[in-house]
N, C-alpha and C positions, 0 to 999 in steps of 0.2 A: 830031459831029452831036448837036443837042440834041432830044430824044423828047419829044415833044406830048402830053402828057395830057388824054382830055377829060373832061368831069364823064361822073358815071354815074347813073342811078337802076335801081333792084330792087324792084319790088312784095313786098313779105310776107304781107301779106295783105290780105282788102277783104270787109266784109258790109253787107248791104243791111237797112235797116230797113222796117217795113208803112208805113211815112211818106216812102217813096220819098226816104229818104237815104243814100247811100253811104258808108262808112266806110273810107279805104285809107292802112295798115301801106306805111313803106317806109324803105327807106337807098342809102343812096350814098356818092357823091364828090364836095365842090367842088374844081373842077383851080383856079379862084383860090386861093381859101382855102390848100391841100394839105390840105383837110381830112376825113376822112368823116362823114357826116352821121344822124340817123334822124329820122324825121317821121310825119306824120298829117294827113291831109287829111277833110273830108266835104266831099261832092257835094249841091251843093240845085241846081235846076232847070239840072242837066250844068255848073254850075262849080264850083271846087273854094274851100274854107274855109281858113283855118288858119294860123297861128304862124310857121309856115315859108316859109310862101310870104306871107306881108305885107310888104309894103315897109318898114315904119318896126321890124315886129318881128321880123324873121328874122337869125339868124347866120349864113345862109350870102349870098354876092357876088350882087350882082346881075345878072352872067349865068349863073350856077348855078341861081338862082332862078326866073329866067326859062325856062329850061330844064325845070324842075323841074314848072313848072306847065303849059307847053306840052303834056310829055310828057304827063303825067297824064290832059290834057283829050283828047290825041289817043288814050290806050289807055279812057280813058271812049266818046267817042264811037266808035268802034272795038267797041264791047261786051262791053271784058276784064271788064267787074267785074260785068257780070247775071252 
């Protein structure tokens, strides 16, 4: 029997600037890839920025990615990072 790995993501950390921008520290796992990951995103009017989650510039798969950003925007809007 073959065990299913699914990607993961782990906040590390997240600060908020007076310019109402969020900053958020994080790593993971792409189960594509087999690989772990660490990233950074900022938050400008509740969506997320960044390297990693770009389509034409991220190393990780893009259902990892996709994942990656979903979560984010749902522990944003959620209000893990006030």
């Amino acid at each position: 029997m073959v065990q299913k790995i699914d990607h993961t993501l782990c906040v590390l950390d997240f600060s908020r600037t007076i310019h109402n921008t969020t900053f958020v520290k994080f790593s993971g796992y792409d189960a594509v890839n087999g690989k772990d990951f660490n990233g950074e995103v900022k938050f400008v009017g509740g969506l997320p920025y960044g390297d990693i989650i770009h389509p034409e510039r991220s190393s990780l798969s893009s259902e990892c990615r996709d994942y990656v950003r979903t979560m984010l925007i749902s522990k944003y809007n959620a209000g893990e990072f006030d």
